[in-house]
C-alpha positions in Angstrom: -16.0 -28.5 36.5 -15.5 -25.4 38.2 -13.1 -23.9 35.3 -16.2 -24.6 32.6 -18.3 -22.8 35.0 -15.9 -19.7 35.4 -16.0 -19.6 31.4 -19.9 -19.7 31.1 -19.6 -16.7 33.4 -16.8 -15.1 31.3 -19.0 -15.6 28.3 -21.8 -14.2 29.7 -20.1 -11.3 31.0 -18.9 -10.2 27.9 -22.3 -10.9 25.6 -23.4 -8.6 28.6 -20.9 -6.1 28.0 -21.2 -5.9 24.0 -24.9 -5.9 24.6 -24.6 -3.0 27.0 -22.5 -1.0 25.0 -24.4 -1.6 21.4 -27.7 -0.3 23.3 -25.8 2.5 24.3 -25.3 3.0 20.6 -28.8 2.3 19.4 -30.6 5.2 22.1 -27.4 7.4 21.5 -28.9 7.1 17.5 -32.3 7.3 18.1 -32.3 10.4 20.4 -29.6 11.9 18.2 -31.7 15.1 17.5 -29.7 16.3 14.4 -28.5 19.4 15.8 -24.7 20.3 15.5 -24.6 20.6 19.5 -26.9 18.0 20.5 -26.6 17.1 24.1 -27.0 13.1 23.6 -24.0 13.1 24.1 -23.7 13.5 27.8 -25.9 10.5 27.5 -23.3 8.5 25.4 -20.3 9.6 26.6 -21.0 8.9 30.4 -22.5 5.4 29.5 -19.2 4.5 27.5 -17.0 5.7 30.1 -18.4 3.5 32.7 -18.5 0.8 31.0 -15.1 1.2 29.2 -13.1 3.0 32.6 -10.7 3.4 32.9 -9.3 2.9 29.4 -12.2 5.0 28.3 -10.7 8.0 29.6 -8.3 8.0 26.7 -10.9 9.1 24.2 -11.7 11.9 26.5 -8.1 13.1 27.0 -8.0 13.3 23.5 -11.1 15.5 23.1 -9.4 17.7 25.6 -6.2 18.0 23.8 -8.0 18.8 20.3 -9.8 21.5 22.4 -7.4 22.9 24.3 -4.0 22.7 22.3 -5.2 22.9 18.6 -9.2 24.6 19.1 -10.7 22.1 17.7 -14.4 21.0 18.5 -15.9 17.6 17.0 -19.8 18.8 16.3 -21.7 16.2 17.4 -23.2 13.7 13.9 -24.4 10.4 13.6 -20.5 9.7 11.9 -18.7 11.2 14.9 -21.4 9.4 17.6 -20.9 6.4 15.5 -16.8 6.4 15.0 -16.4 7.5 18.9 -18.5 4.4 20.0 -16.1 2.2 18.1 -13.3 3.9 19.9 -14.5 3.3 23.3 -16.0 -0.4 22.2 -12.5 -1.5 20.8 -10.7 0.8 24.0 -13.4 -1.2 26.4 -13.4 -4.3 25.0 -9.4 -5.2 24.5 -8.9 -3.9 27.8 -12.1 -6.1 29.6 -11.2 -9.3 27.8 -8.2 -9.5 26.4 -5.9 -7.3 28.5 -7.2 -8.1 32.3 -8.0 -11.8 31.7 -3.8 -12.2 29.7 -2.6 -9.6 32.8 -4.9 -12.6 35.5 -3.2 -15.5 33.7 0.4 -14.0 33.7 0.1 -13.5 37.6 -1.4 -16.6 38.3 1.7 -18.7 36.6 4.0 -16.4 38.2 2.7 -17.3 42.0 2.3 -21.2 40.7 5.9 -20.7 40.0 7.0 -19.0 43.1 5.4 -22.1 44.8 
């Protein structure tokens, strides 16, 4: 009984999550202003680093290294609003529910074993 609860729980965690993160999306699109340096974008990126940290912090490592090392600056477009959400989704998602719960199960067999 207690495992079916602990996967409602799961489950509802994560249509949480997606649901968080696809609202993110949908006022990051809406207040999208058009301009080239629209600041919805502080907006967005905060928001998906919270909720995809720390694997999140990837996408902004490389932002840094495209600015720093090779001077290059993403303007800000519905395309590149729209393809850096799916970076941080797949970044926040694998790492939320396929990486921690595989990383949970691993250690739990390994202390059932050691006992």
């Amino acid at each position: 009984m207690p495992n079916t609860k602990l996967k409602l729980v799961w489950v509802g965690l994560k249509i949480f999550w997606v649901v968080i993160a696809l609202l993110l999306l949908a006022i990051t699109l809406y207040g999208y202003d058009g301009e080239e340096y629209s600041d919805i974008w502080i907006v967005f990126t905060w928001g998906m680093l919270i909720i995809s940290f720390p694997a999140g912090l990837l996408v902004s490592l490389i932002h840094l290294i495209l600015n720093t090392v090779f001077s290059v600056t993403i303007a800000t477009s519905y395309i590149s609003l729209s393809l850096e959400w799916a970076v941080y989704f797949v970044l926040g998602y694998l790492q939320w529910f396929k990486l921690i719960p595989y990383v949970a199960c691993t250690l739990k067999e390994r202390v059932m074993a050691k006992d």
